[in-house]
CHARMM-style PDB file with segment names, atoms N, HN, CA, C and O in Angstrom:
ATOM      1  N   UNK     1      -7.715  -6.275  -1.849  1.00  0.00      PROA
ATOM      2  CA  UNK     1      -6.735  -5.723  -2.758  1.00  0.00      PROA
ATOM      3  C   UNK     1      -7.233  -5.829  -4.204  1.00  0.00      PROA
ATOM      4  O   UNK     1      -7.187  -4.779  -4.845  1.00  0.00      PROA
ATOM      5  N   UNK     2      -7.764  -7.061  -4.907  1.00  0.00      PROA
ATOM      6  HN  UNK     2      -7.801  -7.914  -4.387  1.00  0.00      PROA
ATOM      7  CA  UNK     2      -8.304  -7.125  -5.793  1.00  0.00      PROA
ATOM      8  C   UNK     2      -9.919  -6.634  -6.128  1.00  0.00      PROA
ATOM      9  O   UNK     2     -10.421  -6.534  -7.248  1.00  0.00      PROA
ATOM     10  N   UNK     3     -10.346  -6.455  -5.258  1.00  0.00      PROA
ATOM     11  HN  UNK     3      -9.938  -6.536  -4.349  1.00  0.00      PROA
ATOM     12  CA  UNK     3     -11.513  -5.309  -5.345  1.00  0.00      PROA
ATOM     13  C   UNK     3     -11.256  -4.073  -5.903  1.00  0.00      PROA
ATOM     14  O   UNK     3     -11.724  -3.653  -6.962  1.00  0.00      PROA
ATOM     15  N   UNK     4     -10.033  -3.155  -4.699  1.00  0.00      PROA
ATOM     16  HN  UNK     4      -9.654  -3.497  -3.839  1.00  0.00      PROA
ATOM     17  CA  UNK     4      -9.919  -1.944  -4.843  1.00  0.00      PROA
ATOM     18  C   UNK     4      -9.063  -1.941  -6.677  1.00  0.00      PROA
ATOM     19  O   UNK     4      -9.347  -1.019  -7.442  1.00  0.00      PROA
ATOM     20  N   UNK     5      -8.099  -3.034  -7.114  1.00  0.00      PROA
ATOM     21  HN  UNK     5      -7.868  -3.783  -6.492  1.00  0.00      PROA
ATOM     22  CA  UNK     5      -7.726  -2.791  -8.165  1.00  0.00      PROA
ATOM     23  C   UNK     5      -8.465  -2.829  -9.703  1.00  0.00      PROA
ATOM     24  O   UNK     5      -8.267  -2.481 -10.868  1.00  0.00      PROA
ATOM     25  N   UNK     6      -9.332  -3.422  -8.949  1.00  0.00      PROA
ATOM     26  HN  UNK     6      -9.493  -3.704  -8.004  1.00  0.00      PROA
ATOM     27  CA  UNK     6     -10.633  -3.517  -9.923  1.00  0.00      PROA
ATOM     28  C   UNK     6     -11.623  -2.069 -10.054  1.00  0.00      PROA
ATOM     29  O   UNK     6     -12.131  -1.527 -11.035  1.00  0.00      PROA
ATOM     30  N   UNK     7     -11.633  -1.764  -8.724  1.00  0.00      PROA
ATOM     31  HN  UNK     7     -11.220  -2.204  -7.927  1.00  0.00      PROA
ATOM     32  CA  UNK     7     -12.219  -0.226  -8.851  1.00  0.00      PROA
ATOM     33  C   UNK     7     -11.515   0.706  -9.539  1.00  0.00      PROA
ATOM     34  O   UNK     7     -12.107   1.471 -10.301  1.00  0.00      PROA
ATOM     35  N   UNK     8     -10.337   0.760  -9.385  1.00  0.00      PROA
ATOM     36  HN  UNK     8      -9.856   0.139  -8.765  1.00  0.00      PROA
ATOM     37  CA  UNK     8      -9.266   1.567 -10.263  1.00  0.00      PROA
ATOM     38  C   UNK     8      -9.675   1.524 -11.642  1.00  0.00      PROA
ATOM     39  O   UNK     8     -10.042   2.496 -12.301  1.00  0.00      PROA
ATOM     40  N   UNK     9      -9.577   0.188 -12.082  1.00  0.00      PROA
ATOM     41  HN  UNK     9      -9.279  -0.602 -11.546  1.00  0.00      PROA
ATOM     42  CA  UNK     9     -10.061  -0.086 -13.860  1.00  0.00      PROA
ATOM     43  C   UNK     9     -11.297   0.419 -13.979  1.00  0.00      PROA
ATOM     44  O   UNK     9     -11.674   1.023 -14.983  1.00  0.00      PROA
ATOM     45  N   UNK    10     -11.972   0.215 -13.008  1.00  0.00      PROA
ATOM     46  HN  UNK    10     -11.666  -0.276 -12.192  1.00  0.00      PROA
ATOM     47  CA  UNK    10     -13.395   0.194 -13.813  1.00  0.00      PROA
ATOM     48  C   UNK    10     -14.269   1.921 -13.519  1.00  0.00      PROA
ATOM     49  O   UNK    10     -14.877   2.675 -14.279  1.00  0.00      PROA
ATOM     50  N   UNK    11     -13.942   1.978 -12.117  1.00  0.00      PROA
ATOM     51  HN  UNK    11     -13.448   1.365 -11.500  1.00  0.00      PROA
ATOM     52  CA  UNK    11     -14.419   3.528 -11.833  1.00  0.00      PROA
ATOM     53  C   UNK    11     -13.887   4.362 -10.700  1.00  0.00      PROA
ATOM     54  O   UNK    11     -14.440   4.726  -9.662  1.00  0.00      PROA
ATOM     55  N   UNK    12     -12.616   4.582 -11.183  1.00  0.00      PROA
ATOM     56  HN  UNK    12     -12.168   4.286 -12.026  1.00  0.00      PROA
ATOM     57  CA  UNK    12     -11.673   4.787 -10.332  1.00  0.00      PROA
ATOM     58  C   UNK    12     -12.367   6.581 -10.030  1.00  0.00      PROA
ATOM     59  O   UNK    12     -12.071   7.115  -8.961  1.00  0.00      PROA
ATOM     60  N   UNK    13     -12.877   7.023 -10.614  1.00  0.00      PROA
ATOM     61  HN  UNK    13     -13.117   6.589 -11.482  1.00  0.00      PROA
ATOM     62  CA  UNK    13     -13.282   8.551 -10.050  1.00  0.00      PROA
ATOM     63  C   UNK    13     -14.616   7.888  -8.740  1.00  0.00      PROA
ATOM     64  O   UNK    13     -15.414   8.734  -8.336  1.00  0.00      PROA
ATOM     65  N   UNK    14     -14.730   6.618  -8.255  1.00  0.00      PROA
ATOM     66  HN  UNK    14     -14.082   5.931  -8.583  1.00  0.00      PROA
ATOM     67  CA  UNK    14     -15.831   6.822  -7.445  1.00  0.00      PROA
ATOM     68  C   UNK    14     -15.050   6.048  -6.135  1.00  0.00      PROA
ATOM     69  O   UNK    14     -15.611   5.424  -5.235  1.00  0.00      PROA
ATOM     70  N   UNK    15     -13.402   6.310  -6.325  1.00  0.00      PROA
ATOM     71  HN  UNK    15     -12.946   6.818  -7.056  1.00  0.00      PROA
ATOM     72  CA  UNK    15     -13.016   5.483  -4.481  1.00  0.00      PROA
ATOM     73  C   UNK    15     -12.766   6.290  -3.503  1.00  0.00      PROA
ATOM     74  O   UNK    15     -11.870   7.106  -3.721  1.00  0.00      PROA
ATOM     75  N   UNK    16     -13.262   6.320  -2.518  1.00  0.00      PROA
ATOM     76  HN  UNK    16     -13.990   5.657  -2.341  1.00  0.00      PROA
ATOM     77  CA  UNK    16     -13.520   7.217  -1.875  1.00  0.00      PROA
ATOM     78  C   UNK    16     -12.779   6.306  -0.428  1.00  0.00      PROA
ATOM     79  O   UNK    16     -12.225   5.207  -0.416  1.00  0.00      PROA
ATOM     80  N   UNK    17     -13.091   7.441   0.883  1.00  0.00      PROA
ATOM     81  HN  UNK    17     -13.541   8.334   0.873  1.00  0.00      PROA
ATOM     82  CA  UNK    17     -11.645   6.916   2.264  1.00  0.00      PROA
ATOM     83  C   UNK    17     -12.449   5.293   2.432  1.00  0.00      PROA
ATOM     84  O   UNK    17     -11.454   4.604   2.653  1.00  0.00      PROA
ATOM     85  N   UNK    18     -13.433   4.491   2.449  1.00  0.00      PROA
ATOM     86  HN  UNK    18     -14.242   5.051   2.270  1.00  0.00      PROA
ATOM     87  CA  UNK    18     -14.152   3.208   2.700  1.00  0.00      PROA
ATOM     88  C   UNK    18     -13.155   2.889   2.324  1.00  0.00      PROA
ATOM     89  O   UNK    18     -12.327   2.528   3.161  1.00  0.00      PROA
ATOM     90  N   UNK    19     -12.844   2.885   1.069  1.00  0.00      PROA
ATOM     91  HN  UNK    19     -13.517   3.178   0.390  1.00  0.00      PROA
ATOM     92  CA  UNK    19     -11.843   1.823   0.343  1.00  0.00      PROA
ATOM     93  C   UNK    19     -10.328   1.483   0.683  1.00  0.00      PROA
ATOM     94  O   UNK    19      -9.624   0.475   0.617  1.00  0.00      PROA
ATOM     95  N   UNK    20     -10.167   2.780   1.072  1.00  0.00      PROA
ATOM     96  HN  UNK    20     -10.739   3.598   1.126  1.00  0.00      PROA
ATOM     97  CA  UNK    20      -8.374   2.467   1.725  1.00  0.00      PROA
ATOM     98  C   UNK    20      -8.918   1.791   3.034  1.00  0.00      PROA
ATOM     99  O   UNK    20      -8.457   0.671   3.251  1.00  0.00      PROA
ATOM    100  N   UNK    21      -9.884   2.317   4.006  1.00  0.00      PROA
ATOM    101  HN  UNK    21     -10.258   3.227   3.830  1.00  0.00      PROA
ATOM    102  CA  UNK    21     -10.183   1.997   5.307  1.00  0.00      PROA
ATOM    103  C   UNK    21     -10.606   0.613   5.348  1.00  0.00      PROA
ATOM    104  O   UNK    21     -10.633  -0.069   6.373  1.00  0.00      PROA
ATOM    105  N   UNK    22     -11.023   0.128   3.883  1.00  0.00      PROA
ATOM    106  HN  UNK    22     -11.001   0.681   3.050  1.00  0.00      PROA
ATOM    107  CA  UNK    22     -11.202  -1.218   4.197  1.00  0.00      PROA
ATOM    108  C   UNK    22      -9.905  -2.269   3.544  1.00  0.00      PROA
ATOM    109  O   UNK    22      -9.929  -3.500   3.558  1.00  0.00      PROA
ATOM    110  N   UNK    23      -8.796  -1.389   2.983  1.00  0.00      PROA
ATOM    111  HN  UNK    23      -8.776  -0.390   2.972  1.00  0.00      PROA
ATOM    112  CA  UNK    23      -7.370  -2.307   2.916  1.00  0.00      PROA
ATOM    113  C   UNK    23      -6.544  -2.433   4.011  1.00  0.00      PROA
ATOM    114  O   UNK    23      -5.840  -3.334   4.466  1.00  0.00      PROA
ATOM    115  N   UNK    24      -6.922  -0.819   4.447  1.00  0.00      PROA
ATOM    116  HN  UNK    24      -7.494  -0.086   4.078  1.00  0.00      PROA
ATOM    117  CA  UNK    24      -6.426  -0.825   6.269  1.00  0.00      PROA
ATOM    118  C   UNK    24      -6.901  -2.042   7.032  1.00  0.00      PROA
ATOM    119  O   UNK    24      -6.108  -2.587   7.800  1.00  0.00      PROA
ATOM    120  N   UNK    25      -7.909  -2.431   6.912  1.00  0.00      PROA
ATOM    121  HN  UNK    25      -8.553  -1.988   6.288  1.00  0.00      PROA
ATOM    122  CA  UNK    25      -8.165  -3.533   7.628  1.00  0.00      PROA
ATOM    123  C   UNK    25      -7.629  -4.799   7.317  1.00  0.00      PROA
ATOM    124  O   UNK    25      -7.359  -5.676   8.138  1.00  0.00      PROA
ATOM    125  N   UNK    26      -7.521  -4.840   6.398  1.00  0.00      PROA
ATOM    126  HN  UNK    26      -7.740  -4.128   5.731  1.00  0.00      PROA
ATOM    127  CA  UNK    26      -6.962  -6.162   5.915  1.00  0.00      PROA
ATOM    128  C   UNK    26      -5.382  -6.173   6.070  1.00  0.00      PROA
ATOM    129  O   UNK    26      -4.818  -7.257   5.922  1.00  0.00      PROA
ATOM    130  N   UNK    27      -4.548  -4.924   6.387  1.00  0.00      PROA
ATOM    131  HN  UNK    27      -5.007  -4.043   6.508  1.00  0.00      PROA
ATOM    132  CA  UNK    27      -3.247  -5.228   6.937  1.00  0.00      PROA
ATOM    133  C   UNK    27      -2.706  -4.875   6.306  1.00  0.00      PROA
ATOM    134  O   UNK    27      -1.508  -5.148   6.390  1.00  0.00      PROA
ATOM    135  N   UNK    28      -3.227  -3.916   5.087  1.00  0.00      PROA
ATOM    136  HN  UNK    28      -4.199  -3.694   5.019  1.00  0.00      PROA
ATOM    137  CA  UNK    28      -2.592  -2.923   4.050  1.00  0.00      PROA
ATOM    138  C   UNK    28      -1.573  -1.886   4.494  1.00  0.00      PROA
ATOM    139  O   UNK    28      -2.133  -1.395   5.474  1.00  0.00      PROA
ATOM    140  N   UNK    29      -0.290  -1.200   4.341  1.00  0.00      PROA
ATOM    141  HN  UNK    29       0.165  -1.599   3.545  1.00  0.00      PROA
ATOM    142  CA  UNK    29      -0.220  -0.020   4.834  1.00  0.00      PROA
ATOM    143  C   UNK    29      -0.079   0.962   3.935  1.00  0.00      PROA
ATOM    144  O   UNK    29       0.123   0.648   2.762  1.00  0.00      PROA
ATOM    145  N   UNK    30      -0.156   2.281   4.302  1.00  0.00      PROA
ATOM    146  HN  UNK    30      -0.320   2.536   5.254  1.00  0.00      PROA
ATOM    147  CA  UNK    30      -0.251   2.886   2.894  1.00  0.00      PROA
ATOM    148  C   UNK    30       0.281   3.687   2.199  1.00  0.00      PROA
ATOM    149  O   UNK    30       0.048   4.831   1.810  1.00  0.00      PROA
ATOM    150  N   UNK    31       1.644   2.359   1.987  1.00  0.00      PROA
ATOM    151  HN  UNK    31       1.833   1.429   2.303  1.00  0.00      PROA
ATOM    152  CA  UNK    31       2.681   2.185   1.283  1.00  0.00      PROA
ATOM    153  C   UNK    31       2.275   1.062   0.201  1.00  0.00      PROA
ATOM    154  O   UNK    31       2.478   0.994  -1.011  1.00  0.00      PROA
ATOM    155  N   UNK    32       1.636   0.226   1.090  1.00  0.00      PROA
ATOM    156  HN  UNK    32       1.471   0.281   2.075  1.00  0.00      PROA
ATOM    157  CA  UNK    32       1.010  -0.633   0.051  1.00  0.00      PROA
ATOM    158  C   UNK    32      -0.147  -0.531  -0.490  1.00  0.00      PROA
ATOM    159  O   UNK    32      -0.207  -1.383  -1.377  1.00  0.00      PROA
ATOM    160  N   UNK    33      -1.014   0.005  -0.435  1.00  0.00      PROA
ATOM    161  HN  UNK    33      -0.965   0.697   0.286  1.00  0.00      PROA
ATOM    162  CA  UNK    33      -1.964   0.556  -1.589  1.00  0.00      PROA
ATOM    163  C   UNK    33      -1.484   1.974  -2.495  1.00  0.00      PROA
ATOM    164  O   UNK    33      -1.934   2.462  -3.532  1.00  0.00      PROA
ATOM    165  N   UNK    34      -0.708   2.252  -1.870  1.00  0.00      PROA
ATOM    166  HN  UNK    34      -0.341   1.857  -1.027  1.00  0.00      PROA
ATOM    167  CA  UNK    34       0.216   2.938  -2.910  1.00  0.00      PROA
ATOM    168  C   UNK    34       0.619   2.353  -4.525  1.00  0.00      PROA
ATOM    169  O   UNK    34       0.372   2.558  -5.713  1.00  0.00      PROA
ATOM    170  N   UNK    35       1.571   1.318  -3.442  1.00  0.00      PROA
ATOM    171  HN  UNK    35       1.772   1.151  -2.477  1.00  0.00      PROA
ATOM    172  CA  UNK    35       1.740   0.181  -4.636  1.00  0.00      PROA
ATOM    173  C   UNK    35       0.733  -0.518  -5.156  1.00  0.00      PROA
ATOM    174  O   UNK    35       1.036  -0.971  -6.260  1.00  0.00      PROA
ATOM    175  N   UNK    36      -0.594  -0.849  -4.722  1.00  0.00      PROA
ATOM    176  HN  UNK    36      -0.840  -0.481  -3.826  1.00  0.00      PROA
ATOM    177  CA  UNK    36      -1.205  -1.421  -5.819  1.00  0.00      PROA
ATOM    178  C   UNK    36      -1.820  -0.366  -6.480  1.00  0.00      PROA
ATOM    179  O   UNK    36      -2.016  -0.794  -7.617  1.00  0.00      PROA
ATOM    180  N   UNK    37      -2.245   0.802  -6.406  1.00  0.00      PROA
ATOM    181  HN  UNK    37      -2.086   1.150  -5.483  1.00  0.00      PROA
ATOM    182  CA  UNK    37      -3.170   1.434  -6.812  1.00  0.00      PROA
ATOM    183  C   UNK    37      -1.964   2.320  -8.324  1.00  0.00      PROA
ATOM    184  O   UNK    37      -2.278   2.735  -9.439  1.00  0.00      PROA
ATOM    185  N   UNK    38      -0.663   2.277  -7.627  1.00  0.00      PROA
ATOM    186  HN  UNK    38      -0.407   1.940  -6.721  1.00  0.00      PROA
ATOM    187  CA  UNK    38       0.440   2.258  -8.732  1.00  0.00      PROA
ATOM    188  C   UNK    38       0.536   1.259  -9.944  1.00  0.00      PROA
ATOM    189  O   UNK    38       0.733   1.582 -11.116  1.00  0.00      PROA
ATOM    190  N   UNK    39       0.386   0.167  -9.521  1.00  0.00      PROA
ATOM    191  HN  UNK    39       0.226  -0.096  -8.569  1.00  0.00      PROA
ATOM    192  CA  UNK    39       0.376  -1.065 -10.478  1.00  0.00      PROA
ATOM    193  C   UNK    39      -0.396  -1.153 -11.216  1.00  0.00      PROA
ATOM    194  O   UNK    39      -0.102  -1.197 -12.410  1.00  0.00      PROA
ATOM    195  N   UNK    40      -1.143  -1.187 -10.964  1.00  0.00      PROA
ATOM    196  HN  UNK    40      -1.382  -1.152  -9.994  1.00  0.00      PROA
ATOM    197  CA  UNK    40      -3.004  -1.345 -11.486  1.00  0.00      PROA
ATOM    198  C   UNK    40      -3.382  -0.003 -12.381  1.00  0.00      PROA
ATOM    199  O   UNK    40      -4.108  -0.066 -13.373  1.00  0.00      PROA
ATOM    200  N   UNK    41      -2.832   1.122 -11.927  1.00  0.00      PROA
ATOM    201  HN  UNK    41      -2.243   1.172 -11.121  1.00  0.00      PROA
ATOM    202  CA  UNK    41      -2.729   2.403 -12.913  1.00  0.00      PROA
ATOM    203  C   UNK    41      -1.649   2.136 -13.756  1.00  0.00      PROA
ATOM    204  O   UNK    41      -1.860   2.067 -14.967  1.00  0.00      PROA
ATOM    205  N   UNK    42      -0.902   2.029 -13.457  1.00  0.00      PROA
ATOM    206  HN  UNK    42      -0.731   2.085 -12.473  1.00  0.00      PROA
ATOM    207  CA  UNK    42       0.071   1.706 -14.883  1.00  0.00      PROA
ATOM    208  C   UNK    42      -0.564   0.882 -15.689  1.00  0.00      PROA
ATOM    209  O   UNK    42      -1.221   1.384 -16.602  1.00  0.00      PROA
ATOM    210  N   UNK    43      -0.526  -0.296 -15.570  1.00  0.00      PROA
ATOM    211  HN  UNK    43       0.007  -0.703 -14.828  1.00  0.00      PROA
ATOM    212  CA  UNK    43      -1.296  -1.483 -16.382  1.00  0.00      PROA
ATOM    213  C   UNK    43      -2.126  -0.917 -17.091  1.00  0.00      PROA
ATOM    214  O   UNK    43      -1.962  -0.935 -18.311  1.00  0.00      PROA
ATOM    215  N   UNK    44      -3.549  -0.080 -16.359  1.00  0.00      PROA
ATOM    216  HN  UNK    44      -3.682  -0.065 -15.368  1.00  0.00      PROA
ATOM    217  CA  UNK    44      -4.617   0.146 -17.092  1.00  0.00      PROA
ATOM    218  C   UNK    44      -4.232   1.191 -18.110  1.00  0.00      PROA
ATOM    219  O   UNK    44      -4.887   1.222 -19.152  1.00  0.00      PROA
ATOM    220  N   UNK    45      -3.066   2.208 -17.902  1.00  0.00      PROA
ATOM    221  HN  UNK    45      -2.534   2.183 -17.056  1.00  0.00      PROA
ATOM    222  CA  UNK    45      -2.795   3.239 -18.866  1.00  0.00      PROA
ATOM    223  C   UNK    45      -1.908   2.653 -20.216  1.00  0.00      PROA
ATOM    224  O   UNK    45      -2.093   3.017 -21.377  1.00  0.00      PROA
ATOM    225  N   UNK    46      -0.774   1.528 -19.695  1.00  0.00      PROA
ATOM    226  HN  UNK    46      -0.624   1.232 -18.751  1.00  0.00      PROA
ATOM    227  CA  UNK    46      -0.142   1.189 -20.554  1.00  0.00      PROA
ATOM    228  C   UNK    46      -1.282   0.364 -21.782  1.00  0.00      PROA
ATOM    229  O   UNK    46      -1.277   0.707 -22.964  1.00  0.00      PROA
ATOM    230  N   UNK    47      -2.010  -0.507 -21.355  1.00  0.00      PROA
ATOM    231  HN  UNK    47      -2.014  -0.786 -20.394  1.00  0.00      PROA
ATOM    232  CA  UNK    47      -2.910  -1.168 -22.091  1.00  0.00      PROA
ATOM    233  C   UNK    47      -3.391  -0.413 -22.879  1.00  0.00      PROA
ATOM    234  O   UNK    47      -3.241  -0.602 -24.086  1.00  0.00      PROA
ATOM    235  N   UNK    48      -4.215   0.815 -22.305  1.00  0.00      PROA
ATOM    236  HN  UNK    48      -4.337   0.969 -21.324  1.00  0.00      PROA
ATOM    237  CA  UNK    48      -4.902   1.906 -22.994  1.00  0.00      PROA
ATOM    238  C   UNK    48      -4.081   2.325 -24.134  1.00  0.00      PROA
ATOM    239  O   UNK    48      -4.538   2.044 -25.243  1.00  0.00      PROA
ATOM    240  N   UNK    49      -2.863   2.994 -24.076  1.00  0.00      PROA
ATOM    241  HN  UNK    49      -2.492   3.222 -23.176  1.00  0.00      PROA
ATOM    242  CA  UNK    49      -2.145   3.380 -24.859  1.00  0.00      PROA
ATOM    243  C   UNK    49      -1.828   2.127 -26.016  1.00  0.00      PROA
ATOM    244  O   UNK    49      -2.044   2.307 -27.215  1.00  0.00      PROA
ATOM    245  N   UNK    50      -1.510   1.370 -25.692  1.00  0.00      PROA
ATOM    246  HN  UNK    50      -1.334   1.224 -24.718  1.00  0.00      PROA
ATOM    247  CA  UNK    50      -0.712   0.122 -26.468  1.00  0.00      PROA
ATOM    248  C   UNK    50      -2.200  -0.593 -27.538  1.00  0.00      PROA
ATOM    249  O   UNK    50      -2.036  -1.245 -28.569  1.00  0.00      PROA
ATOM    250  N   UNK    51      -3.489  -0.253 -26.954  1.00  0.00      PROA
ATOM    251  HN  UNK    51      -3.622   0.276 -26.116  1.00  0.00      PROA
ATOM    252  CA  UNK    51      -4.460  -0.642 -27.882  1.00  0.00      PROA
ATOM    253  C   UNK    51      -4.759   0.876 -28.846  1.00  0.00      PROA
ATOM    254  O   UNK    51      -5.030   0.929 -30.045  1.00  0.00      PROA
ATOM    255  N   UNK    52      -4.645   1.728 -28.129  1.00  0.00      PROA
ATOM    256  HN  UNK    52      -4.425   1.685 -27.154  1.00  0.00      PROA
ATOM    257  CA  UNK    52      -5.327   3.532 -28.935  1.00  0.00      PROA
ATOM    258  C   UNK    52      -4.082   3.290 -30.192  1.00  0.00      PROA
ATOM    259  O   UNK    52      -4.338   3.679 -31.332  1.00  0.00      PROA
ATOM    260  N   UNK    53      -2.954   2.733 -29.935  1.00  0.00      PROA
ATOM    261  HN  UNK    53      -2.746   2.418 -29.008  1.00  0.00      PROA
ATOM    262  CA  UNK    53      -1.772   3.184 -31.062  1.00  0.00      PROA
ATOM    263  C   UNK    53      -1.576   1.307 -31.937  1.00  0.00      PROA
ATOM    264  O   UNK    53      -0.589   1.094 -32.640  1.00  0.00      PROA
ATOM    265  N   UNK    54      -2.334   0.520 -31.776  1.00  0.00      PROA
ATOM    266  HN  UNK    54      -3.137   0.693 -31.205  1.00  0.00      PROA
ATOM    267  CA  UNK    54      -2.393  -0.989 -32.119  1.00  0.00      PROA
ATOM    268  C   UNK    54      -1.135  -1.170 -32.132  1.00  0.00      PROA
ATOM    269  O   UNK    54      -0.324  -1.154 -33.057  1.00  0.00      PROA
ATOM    270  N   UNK    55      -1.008  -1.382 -30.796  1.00  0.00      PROA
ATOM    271  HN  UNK    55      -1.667  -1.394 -30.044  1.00  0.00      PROA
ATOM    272  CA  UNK    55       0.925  -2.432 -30.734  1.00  0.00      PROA
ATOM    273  C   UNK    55      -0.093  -3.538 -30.947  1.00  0.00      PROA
ATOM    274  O   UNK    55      -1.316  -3.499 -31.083  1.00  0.00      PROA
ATOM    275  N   UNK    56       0.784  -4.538 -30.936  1.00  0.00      PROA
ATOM    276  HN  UNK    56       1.778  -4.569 -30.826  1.00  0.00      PROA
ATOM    277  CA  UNK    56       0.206  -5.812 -31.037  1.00  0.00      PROA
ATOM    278  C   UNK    56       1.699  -6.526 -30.894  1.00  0.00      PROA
ATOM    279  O   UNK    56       2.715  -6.112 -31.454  1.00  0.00      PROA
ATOM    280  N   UNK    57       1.601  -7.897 -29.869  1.00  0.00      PROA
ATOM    281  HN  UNK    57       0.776  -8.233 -29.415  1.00  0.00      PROA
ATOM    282  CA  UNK    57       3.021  -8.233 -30.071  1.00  0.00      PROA
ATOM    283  C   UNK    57       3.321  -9.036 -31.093  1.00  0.00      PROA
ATOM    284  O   UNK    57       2.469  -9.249 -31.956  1.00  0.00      PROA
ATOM    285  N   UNK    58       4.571  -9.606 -31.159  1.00  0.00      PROA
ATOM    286  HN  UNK    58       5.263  -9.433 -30.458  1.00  0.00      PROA
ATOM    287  CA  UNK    58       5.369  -9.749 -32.472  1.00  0.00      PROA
ATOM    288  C   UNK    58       4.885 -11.260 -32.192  1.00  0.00      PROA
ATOM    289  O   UNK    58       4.148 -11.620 -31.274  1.00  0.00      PROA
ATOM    290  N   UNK    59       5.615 -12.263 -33.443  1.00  0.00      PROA
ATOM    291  HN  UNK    59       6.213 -11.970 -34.189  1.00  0.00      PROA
ATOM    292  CA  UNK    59       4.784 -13.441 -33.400  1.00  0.00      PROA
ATOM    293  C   UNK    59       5.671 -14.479 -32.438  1.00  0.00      PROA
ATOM    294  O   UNK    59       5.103 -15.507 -32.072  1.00  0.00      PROA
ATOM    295  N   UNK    60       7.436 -14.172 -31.902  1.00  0.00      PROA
ATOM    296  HN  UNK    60       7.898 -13.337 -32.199  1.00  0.00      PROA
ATOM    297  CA  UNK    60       7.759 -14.782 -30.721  1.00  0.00      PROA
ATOM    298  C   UNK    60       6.876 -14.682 -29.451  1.00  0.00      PROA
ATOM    299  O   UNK    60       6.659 -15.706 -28.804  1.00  0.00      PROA
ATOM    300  N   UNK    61       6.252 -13.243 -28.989  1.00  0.00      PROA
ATOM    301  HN  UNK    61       6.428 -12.411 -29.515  1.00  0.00      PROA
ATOM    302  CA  UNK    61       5.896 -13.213 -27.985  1.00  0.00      PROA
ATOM    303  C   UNK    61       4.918 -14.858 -27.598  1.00  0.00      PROA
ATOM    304  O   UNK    61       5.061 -15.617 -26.639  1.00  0.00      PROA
ATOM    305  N   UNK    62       4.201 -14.922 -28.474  1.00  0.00      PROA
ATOM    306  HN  UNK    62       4.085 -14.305 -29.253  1.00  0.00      PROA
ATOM    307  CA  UNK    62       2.877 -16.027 -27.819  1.00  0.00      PROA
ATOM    308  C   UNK    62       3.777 -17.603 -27.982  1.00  0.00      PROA
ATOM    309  O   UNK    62       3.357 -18.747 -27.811  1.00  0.00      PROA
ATOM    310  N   UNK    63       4.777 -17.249 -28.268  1.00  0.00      PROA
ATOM    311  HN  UNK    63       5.119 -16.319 -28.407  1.00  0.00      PROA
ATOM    312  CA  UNK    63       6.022 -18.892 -27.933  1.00  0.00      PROA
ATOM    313  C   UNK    63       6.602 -18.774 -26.515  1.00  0.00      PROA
ATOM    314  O   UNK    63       6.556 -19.742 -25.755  1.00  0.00      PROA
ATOM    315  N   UNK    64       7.237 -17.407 -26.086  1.00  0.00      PROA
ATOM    316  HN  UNK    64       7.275 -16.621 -26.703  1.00  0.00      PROA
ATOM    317  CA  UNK    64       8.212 -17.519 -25.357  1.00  0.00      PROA
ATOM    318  C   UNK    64       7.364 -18.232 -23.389  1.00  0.00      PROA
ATOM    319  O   UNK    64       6.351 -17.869 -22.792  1.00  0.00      PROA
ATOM    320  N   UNK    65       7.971 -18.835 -23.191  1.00  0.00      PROA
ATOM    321  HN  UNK    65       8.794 -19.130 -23.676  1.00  0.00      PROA
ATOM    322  CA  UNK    65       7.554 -19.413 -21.865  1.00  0.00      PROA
ATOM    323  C   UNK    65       6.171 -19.858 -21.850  1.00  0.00      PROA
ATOM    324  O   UNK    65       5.423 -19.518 -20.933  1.00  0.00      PROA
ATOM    325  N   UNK    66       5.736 -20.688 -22.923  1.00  0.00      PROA
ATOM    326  HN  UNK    66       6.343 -20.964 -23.668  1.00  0.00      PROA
ATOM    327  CA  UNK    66       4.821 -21.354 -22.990  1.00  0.00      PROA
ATOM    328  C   UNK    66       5.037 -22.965 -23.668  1.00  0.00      PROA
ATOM    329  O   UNK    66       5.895 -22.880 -24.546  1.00  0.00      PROA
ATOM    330  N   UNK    67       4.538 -24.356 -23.534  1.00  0.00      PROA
ATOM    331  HN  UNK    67       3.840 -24.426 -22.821  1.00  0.00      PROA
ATOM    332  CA  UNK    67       4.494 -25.047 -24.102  1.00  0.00      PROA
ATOM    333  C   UNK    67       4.209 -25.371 -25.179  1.00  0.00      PROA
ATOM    334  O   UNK    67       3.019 -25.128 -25.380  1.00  0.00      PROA
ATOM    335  N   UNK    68       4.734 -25.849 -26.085  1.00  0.00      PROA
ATOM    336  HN  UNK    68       5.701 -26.047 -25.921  1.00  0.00      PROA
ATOM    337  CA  UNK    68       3.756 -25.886 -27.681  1.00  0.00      PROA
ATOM    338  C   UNK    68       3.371 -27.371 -28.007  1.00  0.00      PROA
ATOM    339  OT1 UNK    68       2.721 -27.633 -29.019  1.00  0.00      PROA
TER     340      UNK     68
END
């Protein structure tokens, strides 16, 4: 699972049927590489966008649910 979501980021024009056939094996169905290959595309687009336009978060974010 973390292979194929890694292929997504990195060279997602080169996954080809191996790659589902080898989540199939692992007990994937494909509903669920749906969902990761959903997740993992969002992420990589939202990031993309959120660095091309410099969000940057605000200065609570790096407090909230962390220890200080």
């Amino acid at each position: 699972m973390l292979d194929f979501a890694v292929k997504i980021t990195r060279e997602s024009a080169a996954i080809e049927a191996a790659d589902f056939e080898a989540l199939a094996r692992h007990g994937f169905s494909d509903s669920d590489v749906w969902d990761i290959g959903a997740i993992a595309g969002f992420f990589n687009f939202s990031n993309r966008m959120a660095n091309m336009a410099a969000v940057r978060p605000n200065a609570e974010f790096y407090t909230t649910g962390r220890r200080v």
